[in-house]
N, C-alpha and C positions, 0 to 999 in steps of 0.2 A: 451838548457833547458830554459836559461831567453830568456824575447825577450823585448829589448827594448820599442818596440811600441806597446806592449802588458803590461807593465808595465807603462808607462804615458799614458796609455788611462783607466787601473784601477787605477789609483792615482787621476786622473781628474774625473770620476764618483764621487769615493768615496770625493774626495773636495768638488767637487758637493752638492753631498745627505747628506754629514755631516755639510757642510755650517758653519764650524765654524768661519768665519768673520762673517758672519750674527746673530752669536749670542753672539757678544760681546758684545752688549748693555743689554743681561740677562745675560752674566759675570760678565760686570761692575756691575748691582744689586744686583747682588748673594755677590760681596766682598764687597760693601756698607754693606749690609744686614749682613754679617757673619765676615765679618773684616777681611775676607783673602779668598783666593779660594787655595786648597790642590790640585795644578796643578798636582804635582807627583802620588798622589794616583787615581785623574781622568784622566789621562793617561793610566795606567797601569790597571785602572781597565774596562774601553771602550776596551784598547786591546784586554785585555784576554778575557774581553766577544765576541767581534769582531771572533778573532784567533778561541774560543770554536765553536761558531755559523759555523764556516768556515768549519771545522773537524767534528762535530757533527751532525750541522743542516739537510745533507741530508738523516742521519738516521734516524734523527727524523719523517722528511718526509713521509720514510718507514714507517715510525711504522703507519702512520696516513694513508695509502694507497695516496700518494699523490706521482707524478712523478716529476721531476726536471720541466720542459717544463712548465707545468700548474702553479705552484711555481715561475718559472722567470717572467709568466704572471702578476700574481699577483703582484709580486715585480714590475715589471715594470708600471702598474694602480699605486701603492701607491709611484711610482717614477714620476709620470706623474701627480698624486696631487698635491705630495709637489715643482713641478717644476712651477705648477699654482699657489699654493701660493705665490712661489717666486717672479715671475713674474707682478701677478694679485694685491698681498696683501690682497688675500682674506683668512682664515683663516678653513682650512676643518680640523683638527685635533687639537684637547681640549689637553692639557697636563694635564694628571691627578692630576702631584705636581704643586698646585699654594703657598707651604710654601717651598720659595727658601730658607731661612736662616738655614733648618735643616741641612743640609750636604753638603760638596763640591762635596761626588761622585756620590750622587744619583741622583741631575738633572743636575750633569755635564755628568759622563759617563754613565747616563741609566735615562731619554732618549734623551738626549741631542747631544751627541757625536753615543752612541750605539746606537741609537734608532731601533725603528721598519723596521724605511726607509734605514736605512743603515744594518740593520741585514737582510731582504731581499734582498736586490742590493747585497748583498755578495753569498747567492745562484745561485741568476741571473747573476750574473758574473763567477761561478763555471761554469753554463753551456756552458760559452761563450771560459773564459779564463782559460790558468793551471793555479795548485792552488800555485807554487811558485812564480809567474807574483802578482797572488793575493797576496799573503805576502807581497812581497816587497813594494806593492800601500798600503796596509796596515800600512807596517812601515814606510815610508813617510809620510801619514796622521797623523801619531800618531806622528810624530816628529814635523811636521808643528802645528798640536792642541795642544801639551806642548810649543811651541813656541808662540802662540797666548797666552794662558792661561796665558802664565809669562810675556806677555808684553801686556795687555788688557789694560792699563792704558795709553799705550803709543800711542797705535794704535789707541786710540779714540781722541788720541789730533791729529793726524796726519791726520789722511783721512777722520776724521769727517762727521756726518750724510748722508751727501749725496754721498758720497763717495760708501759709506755702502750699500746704494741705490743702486747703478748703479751695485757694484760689483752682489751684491743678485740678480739683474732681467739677467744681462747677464749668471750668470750660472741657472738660471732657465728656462732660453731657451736652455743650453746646457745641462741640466738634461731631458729636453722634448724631445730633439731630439733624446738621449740615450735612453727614455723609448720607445719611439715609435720606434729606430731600435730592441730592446729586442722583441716588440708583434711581429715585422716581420720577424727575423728571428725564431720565434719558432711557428708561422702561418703557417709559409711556409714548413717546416720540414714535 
């Protein structure tokens, strides 16, 4: 039922498209800005939305006459943007919250952590992987983001800016090369 190599390859997407190294410098902000970041409740609440979207999302689908295949497409185009941003630093997606200080969980776990990029790659991953492979890469992510969350302080004295740099374009080439095996295995089908 588990399969190892199906689980560290949906744990490394999901690091990927959730990039939360890459957004510890809008962490750092957000706790300048609010005087603490509510690690536990932006944890828990990226999961459950993650978890609901996992269970949910492909009835949703349904209800919109939309097929799994055309959905991982898509998902894969908006995994294949944010893999150009990573990469490029070029900027294709506006964040609607530019007032970080209102809450820890709203532009931590939604869209920050839960976002669009990752609530997509979680269908496009349904089509690919089972969905208890999915959990597990799930809850590893979410252990590594409360982990990041509660040491954002520490990690920017440690691997500092450019560090930050290198990690963000290396997985943005390895989020492009995932998007681009997603259109072909479902091109090809």
């Amino acid at each position: 039922m588990f399969n190892l190599k199906e689980i560290l390859s949906v744990s490394l997407i999901l690091f990927s498209v959730i990039d939360i190294l890459g957004s510890v410098p809008i962490i750092i902000d957000l706790r300048r800005k609010a005087g603490h970041v509510q690690s536990e409740k932006a944890t828990l609440a990226s999961g459950g939305l993650m978890i609901l979207f996992l269970f949910l999302g492909e009835g949703l689908l349904k209800l919109f006459g939309i097929d799994v295949a055309s959905f991982a497409i898509a998902g894969a185009l908006i995994m294949f943007f944010l893999g150009l941003e990573m990469v490029l630093g070029i900027h294709f997606f506006k964040s609607d919250n530019e007032d970080l200080s209102s809450s820890s969980i709203v532009p931590l776990a939604f869209p920050l952590i839960a976002g669009a990029g990752t609530l997509t790659t979680l269908i496009s991953l349904k089509s690919i992987y089972a969905t208890p492979n999915i959990l597990v890469g799930v809850i590893l992510n979410l252990l590594f983001v409360y982990v990041v969350l509660k040491s954002s302080n520490w990690l920017e004295r440690k691997i500092g800016a450019a560090g930050f740099n290198v990690l963000r374009k290396v997985f943005g080439i390895i989020l492009l090369s995932i998007a681009i095996k997603i259109v072909k295995t479902h091109l090809l089908q």
